[in-house]
DONU-124406 format. One record per residue (C-alpha): residue number from 1; chain; x, z, y. Coordinates in nm, 3 decimals. Layout:
<nodes>
 tise vopa      px      pz      py
  NUM    A       X       Z       Y
...
</nodes>
This chain:
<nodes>
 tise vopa      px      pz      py
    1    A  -2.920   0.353  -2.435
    2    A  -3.173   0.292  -2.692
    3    A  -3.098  -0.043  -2.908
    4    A  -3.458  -0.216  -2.815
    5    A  -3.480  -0.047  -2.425
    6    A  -3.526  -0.340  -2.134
    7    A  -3.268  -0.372  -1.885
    8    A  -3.476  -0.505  -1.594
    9    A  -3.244  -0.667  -1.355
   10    A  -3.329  -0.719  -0.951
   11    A  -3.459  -1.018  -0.825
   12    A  -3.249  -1.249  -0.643
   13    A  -3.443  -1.166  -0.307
   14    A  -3.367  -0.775  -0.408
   15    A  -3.001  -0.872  -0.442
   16    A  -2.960  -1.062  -0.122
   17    A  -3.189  -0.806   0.078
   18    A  -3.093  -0.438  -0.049
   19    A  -3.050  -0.171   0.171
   20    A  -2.909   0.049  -0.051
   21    A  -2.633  -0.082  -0.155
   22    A  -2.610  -0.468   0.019
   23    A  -2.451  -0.746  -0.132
   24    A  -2.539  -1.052   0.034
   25    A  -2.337  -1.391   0.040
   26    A  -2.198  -1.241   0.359
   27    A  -2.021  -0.981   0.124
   28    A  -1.853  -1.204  -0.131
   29    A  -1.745  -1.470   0.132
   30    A  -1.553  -1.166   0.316
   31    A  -1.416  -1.062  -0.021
   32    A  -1.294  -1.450  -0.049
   33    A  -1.153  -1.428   0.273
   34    A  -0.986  -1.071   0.269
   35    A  -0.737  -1.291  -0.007
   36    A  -0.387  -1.095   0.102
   37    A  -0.237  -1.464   0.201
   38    A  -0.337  -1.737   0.095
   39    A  -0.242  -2.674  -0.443
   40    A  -0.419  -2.832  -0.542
   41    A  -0.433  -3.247  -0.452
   42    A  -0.609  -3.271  -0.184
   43    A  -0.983  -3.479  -0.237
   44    A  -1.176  -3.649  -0.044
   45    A  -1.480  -3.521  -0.121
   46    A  -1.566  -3.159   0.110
   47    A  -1.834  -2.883   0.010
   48    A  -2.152  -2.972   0.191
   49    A  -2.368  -2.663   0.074
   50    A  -2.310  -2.315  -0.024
   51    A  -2.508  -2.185  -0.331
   52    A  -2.622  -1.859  -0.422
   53    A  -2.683  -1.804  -0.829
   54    A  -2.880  -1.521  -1.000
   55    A  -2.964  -1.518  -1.344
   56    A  -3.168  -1.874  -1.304
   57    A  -3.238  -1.822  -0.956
   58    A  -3.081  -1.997  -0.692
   59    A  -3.069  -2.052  -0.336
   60    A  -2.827  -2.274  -0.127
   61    A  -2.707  -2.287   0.268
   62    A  -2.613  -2.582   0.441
   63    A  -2.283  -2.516   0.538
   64    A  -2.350  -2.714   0.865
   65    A  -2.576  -2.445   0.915
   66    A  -2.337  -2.187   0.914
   67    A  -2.130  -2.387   1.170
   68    A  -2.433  -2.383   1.398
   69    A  -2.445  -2.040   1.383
   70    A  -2.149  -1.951   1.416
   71    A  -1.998  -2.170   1.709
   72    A  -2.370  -2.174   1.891
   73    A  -2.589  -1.852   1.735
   74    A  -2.846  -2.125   1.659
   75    A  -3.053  -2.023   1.351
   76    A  -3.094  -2.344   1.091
   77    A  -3.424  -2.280   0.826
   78    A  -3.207  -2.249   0.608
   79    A  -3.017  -1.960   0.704
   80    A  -3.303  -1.747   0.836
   81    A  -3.427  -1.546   0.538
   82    A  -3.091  -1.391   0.538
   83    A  -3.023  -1.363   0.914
   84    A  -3.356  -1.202   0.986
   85    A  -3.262  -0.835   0.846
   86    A  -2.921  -0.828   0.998
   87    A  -2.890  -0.605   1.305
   88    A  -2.757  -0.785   1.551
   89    A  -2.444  -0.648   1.548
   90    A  -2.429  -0.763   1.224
   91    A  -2.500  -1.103   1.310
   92    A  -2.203  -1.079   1.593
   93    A  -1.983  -0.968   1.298
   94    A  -2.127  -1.245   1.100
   95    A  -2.005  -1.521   1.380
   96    A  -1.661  -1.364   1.428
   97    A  -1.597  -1.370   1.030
   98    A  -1.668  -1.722   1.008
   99    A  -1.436  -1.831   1.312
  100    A  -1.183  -1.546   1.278
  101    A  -0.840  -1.798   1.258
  102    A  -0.540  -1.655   1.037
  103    A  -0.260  -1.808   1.237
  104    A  -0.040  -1.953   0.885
  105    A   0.061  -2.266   0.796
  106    A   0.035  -2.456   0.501
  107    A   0.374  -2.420   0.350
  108    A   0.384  -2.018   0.340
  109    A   0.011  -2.052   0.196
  110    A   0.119  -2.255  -0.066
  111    A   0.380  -2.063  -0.109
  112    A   0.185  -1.763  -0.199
  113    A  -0.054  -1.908  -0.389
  114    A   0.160  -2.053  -0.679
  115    A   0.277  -1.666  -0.726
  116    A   0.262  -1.507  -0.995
  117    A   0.103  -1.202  -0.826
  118    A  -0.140  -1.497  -0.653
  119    A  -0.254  -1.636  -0.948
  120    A  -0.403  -1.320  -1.093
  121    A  -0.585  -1.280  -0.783
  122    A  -0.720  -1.644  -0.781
  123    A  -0.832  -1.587  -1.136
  124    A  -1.085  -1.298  -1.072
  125    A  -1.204  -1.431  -0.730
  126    A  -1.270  -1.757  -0.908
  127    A  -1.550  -1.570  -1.153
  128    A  -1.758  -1.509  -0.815
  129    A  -1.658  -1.841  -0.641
  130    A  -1.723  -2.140  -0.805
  131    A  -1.701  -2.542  -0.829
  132    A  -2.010  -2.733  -0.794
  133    A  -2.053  -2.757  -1.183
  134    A  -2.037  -2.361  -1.230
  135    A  -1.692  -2.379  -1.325
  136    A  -1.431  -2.139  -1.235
  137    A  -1.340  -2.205  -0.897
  138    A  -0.976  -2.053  -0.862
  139    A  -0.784  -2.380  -0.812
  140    A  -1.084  -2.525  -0.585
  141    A  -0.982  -2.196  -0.382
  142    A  -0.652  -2.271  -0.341
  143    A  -0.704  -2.618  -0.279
  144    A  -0.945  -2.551   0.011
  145    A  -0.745  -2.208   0.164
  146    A  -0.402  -2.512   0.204
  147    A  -0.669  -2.770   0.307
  148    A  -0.778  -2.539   0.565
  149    A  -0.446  -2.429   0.726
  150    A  -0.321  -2.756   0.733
  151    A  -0.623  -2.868   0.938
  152    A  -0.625  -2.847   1.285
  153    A  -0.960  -2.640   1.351
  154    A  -0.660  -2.370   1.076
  155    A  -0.777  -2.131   0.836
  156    A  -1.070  -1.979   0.922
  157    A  -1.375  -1.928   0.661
  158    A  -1.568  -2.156   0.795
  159    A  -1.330  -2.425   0.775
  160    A  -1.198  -2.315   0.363
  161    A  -1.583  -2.344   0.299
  162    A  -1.552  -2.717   0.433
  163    A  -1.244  -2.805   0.273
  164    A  -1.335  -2.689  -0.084
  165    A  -1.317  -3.020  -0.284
  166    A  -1.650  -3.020  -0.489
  167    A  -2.001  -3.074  -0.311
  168    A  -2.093  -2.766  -0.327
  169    A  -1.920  -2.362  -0.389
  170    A  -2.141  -2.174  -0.586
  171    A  -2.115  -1.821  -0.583
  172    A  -2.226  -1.592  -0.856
  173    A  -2.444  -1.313  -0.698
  174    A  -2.494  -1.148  -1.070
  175    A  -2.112  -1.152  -1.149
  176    A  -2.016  -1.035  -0.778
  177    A  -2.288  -0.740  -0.783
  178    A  -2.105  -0.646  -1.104
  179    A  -1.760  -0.643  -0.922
  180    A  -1.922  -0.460  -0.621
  181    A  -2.035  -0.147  -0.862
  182    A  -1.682  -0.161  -1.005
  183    A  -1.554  -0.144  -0.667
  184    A  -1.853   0.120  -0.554
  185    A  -1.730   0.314  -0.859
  186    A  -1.346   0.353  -0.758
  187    A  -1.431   0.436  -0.403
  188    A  -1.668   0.741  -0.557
  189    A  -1.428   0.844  -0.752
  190    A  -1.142   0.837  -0.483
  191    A  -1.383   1.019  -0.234
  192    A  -1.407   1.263  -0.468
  193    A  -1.021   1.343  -0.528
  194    A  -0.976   1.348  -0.166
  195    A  -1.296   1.535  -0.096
  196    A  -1.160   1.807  -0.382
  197    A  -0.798   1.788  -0.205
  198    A  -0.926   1.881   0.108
  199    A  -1.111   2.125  -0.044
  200    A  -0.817   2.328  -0.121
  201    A  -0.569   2.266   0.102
  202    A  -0.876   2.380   0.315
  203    A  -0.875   2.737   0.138
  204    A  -0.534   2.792   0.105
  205    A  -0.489   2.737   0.520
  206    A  -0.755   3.043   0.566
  207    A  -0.643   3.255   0.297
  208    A  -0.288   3.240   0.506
  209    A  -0.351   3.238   0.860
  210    A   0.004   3.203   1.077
  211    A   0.068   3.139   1.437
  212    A   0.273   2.853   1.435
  213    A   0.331   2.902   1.816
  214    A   0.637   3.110   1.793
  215    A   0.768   2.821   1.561
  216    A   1.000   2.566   1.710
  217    A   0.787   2.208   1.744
  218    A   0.975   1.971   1.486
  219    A   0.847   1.676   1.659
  220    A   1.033   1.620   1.928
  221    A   1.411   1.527   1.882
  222    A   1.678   1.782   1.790
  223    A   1.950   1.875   2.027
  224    A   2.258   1.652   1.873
  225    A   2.347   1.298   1.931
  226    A   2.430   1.036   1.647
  227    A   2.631   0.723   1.630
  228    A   2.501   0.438   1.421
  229    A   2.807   0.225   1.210
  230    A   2.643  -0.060   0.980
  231    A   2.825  -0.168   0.678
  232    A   2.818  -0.419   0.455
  233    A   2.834  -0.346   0.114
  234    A   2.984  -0.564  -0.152
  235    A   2.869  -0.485  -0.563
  236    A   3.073  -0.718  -0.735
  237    A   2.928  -0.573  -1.073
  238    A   2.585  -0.714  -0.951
  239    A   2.724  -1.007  -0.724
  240    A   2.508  -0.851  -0.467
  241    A   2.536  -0.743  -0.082
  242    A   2.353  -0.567   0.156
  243    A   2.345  -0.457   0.456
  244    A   2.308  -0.017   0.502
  245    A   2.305   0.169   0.900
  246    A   2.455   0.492   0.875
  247    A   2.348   0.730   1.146
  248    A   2.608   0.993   1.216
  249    A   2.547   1.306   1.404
  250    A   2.732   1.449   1.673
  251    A   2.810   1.726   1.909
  252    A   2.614   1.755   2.201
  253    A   2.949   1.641   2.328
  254    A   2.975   1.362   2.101
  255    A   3.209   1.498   1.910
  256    A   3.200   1.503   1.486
  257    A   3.061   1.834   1.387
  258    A   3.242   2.154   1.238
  259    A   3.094   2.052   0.877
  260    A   3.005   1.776   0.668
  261    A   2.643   1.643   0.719
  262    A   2.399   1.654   0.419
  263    A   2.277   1.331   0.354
  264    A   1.917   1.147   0.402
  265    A   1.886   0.793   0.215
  266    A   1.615   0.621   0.367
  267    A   1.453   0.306   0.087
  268    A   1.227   0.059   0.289
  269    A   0.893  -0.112   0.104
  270    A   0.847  -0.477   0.028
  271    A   0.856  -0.656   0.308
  272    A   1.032  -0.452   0.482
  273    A   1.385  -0.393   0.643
  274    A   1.620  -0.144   0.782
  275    A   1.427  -0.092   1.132
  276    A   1.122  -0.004   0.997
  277    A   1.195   0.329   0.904
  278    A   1.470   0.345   1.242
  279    A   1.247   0.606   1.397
  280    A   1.307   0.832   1.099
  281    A   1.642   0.820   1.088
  282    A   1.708   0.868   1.459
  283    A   1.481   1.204   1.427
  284    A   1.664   1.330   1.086
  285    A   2.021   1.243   1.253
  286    A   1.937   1.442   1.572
  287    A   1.888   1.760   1.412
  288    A   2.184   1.724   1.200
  289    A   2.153   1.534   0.911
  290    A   2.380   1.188   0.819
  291    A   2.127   0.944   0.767
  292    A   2.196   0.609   0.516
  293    A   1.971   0.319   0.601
  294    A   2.006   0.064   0.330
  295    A   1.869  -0.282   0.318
  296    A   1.749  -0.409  -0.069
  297    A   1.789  -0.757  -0.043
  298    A   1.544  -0.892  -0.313
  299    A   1.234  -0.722  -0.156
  300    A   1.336  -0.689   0.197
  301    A   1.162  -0.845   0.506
  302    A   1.421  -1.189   0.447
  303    A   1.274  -1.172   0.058
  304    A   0.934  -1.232   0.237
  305    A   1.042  -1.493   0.474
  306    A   1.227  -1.685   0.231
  307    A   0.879  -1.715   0.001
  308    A   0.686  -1.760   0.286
  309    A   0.928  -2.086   0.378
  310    A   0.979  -2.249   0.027
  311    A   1.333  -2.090  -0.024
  312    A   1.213  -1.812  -0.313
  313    A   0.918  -1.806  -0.535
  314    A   0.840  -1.471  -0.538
  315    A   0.763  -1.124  -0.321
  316    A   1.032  -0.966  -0.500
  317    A   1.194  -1.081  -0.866
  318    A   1.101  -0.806  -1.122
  319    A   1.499  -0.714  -1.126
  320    A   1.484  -0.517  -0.754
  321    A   1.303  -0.262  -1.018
  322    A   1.662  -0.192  -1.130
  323    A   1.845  -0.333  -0.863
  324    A   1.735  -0.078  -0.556
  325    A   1.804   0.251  -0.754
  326    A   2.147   0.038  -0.822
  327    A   2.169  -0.043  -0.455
  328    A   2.149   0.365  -0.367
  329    A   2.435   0.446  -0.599
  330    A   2.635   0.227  -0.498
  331    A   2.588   0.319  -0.130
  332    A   2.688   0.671  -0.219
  333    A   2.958   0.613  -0.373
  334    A   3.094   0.383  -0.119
  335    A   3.052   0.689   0.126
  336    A   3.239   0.919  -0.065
  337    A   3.493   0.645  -0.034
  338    A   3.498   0.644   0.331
  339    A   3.416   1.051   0.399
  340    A   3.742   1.088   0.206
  341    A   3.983   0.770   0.303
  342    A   3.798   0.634   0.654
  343    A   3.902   0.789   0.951
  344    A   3.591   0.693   1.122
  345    A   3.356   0.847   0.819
  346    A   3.642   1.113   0.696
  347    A   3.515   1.454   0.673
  348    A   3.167   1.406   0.855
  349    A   2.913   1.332   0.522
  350    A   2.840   1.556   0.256
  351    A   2.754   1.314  -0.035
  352    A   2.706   1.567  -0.316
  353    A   2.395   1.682  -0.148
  354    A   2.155   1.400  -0.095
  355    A   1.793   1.399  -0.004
  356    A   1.595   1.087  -0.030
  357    A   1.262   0.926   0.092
  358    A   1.119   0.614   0.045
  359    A   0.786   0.455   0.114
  360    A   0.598   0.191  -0.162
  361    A   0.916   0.060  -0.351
  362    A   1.077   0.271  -0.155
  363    A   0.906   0.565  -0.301
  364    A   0.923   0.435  -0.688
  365    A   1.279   0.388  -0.553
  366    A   1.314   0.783  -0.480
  367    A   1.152   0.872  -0.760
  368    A   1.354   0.692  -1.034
  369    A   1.658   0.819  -0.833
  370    A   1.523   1.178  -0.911
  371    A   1.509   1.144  -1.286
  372    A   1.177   0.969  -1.336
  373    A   1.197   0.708  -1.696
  374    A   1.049   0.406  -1.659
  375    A   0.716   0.398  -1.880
  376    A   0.697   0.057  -2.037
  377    A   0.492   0.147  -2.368
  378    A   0.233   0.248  -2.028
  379    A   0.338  -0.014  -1.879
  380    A   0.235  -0.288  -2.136
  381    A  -0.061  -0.113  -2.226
  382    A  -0.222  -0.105  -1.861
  383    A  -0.069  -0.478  -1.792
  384    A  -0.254  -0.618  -2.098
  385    A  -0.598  -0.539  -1.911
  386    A  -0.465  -0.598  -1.532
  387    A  -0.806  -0.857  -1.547
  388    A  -1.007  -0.581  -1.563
  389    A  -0.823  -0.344  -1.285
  390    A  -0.890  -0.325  -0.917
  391    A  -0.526  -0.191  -0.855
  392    A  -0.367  -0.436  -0.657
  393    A  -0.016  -0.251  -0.666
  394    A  -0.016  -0.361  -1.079
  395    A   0.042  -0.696  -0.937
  396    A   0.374  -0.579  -0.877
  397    A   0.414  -0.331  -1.119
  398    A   0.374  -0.530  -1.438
  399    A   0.642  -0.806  -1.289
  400    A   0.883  -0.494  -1.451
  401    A   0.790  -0.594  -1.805
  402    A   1.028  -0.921  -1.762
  403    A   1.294  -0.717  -1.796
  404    A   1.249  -0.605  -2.165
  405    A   1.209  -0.243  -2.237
  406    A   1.562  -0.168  -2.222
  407    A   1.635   0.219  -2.132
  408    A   1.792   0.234  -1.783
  409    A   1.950   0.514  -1.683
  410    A   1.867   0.505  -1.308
  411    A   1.886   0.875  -1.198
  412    A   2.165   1.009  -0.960
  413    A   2.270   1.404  -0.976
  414    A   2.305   1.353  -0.601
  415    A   2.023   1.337  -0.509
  416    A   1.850   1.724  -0.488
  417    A   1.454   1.661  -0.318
  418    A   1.249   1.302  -0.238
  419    A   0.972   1.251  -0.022
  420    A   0.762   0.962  -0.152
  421    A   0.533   0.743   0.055
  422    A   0.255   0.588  -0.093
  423    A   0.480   0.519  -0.399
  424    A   0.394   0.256  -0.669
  425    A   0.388   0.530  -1.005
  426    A   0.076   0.503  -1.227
  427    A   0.189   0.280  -1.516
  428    A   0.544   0.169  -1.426
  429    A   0.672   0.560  -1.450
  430    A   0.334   0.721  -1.582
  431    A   0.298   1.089  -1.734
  432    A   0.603   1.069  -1.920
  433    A   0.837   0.944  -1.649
  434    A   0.727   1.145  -1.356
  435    A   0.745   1.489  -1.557
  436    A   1.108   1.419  -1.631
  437    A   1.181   1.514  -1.239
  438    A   1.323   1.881  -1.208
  439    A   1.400   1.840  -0.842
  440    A   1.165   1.893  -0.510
  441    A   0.921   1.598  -0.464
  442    A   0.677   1.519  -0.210
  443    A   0.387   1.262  -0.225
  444    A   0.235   1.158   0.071
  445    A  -0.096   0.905   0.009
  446    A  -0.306   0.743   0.235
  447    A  -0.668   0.766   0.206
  448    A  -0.734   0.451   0.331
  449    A  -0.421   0.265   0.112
  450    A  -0.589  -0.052  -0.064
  451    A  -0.222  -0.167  -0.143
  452    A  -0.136   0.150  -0.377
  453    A  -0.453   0.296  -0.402
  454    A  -0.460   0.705  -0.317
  455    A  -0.624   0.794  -0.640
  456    A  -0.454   0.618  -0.908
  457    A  -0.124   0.580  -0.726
  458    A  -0.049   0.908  -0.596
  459    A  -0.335   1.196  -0.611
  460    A  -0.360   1.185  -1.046
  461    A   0.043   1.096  -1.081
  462    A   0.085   1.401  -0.887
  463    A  -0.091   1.607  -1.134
  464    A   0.212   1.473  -1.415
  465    A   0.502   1.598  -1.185
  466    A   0.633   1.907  -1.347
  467    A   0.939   2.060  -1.130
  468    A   0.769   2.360  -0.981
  469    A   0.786   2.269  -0.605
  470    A   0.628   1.963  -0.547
  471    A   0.394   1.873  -0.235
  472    A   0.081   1.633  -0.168
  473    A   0.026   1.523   0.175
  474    A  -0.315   1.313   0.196
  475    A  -0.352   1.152   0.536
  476    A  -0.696   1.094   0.585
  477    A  -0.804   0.717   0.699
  478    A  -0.393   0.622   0.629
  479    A  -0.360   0.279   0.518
  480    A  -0.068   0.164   0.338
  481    A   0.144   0.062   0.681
  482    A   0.058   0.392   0.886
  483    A   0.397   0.492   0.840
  484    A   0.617   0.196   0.944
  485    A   0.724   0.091   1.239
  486    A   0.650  -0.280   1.392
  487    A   0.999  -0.502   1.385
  488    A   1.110  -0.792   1.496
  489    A   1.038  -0.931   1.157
  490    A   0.672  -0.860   1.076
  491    A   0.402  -1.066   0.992
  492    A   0.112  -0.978   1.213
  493    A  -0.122  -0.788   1.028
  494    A  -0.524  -0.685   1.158
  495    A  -0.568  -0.382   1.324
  496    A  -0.777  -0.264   1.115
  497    A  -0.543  -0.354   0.760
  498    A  -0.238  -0.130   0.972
  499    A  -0.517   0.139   1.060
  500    A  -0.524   0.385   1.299
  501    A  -0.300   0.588   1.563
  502    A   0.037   0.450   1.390
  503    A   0.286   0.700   1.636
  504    A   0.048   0.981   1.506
  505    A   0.172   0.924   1.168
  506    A   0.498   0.826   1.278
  507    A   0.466   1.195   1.431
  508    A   0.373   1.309   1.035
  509    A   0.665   1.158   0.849
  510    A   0.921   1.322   1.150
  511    A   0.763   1.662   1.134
  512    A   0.698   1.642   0.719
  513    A   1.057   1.490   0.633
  514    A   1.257   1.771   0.870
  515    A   1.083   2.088   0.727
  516    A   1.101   1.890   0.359
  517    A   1.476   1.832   0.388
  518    A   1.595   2.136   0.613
  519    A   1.418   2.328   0.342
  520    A   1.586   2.177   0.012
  521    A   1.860   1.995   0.101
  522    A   2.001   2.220   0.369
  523    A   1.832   2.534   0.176
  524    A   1.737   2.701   0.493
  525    A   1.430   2.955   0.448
  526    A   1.317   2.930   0.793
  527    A   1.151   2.584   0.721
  528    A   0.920   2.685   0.459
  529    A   0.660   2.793   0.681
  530    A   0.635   2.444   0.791
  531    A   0.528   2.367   0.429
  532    A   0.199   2.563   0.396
  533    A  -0.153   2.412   0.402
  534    A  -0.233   2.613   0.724
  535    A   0.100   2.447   0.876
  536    A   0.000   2.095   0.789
  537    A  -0.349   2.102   0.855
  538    A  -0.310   2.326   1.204
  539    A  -0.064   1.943   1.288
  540    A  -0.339   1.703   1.177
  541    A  -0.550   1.544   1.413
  542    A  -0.791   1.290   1.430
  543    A  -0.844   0.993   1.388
  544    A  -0.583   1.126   1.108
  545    A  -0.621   1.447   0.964
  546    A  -0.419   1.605   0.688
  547    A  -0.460   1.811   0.392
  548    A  -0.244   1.998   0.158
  549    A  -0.160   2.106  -0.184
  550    A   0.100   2.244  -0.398
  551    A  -0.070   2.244  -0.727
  552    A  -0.324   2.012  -0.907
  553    A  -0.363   1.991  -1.246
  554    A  -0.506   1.738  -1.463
  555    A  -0.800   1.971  -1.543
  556    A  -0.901   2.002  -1.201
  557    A  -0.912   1.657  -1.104
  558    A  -1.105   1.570  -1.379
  559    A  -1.380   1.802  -1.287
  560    A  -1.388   1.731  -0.895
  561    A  -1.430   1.340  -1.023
  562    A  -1.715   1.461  -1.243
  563    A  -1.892   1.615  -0.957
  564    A  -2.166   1.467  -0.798
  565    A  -2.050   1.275  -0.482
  566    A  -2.287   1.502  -0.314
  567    A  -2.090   1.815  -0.406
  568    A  -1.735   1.657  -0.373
  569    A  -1.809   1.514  -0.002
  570    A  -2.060   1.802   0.116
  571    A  -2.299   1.488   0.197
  572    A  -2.490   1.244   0.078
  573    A  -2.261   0.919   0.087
  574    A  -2.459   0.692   0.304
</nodes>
């Protein structure tokens, strides 16, 4: 751009009204809202308007407006030069966001909020939110999202908006369009990647047309049974212990098969505990594999509870990066143990050949396992500018620079193929780490992942693996839960943060994970059909379809994000 050219900027009325690409005060409020979970001293005082701020322009809302409309429909003066171009689903939309209640007291709110994770978050929502003097508003946020929960009408956004402690929250329309073309950028470019993915898993299914009839169906359960023995493990080295199930399989008679089992370790996300992946290791067991369930005790589902009750002060402490890969060698170890000395385990696992799969953590946590380096100089690099990144998994991968940058030999000969799920990868193991992985790896991403985003998190990492049989999956409209399994432990999530058809991709990781393992940890041929483009997409189905690749290079995906969205999509985006 030319030193002395004019940059003329939309009016405010332009802003608020644009059809092309809207961002109204509707917008940013949801963006406030969609806060993952959400003190300061409470005040007396309680926001009365909201303002809108462009440039010099401003316009402002009574708040008791919004309360009319949303508990009655009744449209106030005020709020009718925005109201009148919303369709009226919109409006209904409009209504529900306002009174939707998020069913959380204040203790596990504040809880949150004083994380470190939180307080990154707080900081770039409070350059679009502000106090009634223009300042940053990221402590007024938290003040009002406590204020709120611990008020009986809960936390809803109509109620934060009352319980912010200045006079008035000002929003800034200029500095949230500019977050809203950052955001419009990423989603481009991740349309793309998955547009270009699809693409050729796409070609390579009609360039190698099989009927998969004649096939045996991998979803439905194998002919053995299993027995399920849960241990409790004791690392005295780490002063730590943990819980692992250990699905055996068994004769049709329930008796111990002729051979050892090969091995499946199964490494659960943050959050998360030894049911959620239950499903999986039922499936795995009936067709013949020993399956290890462990539970990581720093990042597991209890991890969660205990920050959401007062009793820890983080999601997970930036040690579990060291710790889980620690808690999978010491779990095979201990079963080598027992398959030689146990009765009840004696001769029934084969621990020298081990497959693993693990999903968020759990993925990093397969990876690592399979000779990936941790990439601090990455790392430290990408961390310094988190403020400017939309990747919400940094939150948790830059908690790994508290350790030092210490080498840590993490990697386990054991181990011979990992599936990961939506895996945490892009600056915590980087291009350096994940080409030190000889072994069989699989990727699976989820289109729709805002956790570990598809693009950065799994689709480019993919291009650094090296070993020559590696495997992206890409379910299409997956979110970053489609794989897991509700427990008794859960926090309810929205429908529409779990996404769609969950036993479909339930279905996925059964059918994916047999053919996977069967094919390189058992080393049976037969299987490799299963793991073809015209295989994978010929299972897909709405509302999640699936695409599939065995190569990408760098080179590629550079081009298909160059590509105008028109070409990459086949459409104009809408």
């Amino acid at each position: 751009m030319a030193e002395n050219s004019v940059v003329k900027r939309p009016s405010l009325h332009q802003v608020i009204h644009s059809t092309k690409k809207p961002l109204n005060w509707v917008g940013i409020l949801l963006g406030f809202w969609l806060l993952p979970t959400v003190a300061a001293t409470p005040s007396a005082s309680a926001a009365e308007r909201v303002y809108l701020s462009y440039d010099i322009l401003e316009r402002s809302i009574s708040i008791n407006s919004l309360e009319a409309y949303a508990i009655q429909g009744r449209i106030e003066d005020d709020l009718a030069p925005y109201v009148q171009y919303a369709k009226p689903e919109q409006q209904q939309q409009l209504r529900n966001l306002l009174l939707r209640r998020l069913d959380v007291g204040p203790v596990p709110v504040s809880q949150f909020l004083y994380t470190p994770q939180a307080e990154v978050l707080l900081q770039r929502l409070g350059q679009v939110i502000k106090t009634d003097s223009g300042q940053p508003g990221y402590r007024a946020i938290r003040a009002s999202l406590i204020l709120a929960s611990a008020d009986r009408r809960g936390l809803t956004l109509l109620n934060v908006l009352r319980k912010f402690p200045t006079p008035g929250v000002r929003i800034d329309l200029a500095r949230g369009l500019e977050i809203a073309n950052e955001l419009s950028t990423i989603f481009d470019r991740t349309d793309r990647a998955i547009a270009y993915v699809s693409q050729k898993s796409a070609a390579a299914a009609s360039s190698n047309r099989v009927n998969f009839s004649a096939l045996p169906s991998l979803d439905r359960a194998g002919s053995l049974k299993w027995r399920k023995e849960t241990l409790r493990l004791n690392d005295r080295s780490r002063g730590r212990q943990f819980n692992a199930d250990i699905y055996i399989p068994l004769s049709p008679q329930r008796t111990p098969l002729n051979t050892p089992a090969k091995l499946i370790v199964i490494s659960h996300g943050v959050g998360s505990d030894r049911q959620t992946f239950a499903y999986l290791a039922e499936h795995l067991a009936s067709y013949g594999f020993a399956v290890a369930v462990p539970e990581h005790p720093g990042s597991n589902a209890q991890q969660l509870q205990d920050l959401l009750s007062g009793r820890a002060n983080e999601v997970s402490e930036p040690i579990e990066f060291i710790n889980r890969p620690l808690d999978i060698k010491f779990l095979l170890d201990e079963l080598e143990l027992l398959s030689q000395n146990d009765p009840a385990f004696q001769g029934q696992i084969n621990v020298r050949e081990v497959g693993i799969i693990g999903q968020s953590f759990g993925g990093y946590t397969a990876l690592v396992l399979s000779g990936a380096t941790l990439n601090f100089p990455k790392l430290q690099k990408d961390c310094a500018a988190i403020n400017n990144s939309w990747n919400t998994s940094l939150l948790l991968q830059c908690r790994a620079l508290q350790l030092g940058t210490s080498l840590h030999n993490l990697q386990d000969d054991r181990i011979k193929a990992a599936i990961a799920i939506n895996p945490i990868t892009s600056s915590i193991l980087g291009p350096t780490g994940l080409s030190q992985i000889k072994s069989p790896v699989m990727i699976v991403s989820g289109s729709a992942d805002t956790v570990a985003p598809a693009l950065s998190e799994q689709i480019q990492p993919f291009t650094w693996l090296t070993t020559p049989n590696k495997y992206l999956v890409v379910i299409k409209n997956g979110t970053h839960f489609s794989t897991l399994a509700p427990t008794e432990s859960d926090l309810p999530l929205p429908e529409p943060v779990l996404g769609p058809d969950l036993a479909l991709a339930r279905r996925y990781t059964n059918v994916l994970s047999l053919a996977f393992f069967q094919s390189y940890v058992s080393n049976l041929s037969e299987y490799q059909p299963y793991l073809s483009a015209s295989y994978v997409e010929s299972l897909g189905q709405e509302p999640l379809p699936l695409s599939f690749v065995r190569s990408l290079s760098s080179d590629e995906l550079t081009a298909a994000l160059q590509r105008p969205t028109t070409q990459a999509t086949g459409s104009p985006r809408r």
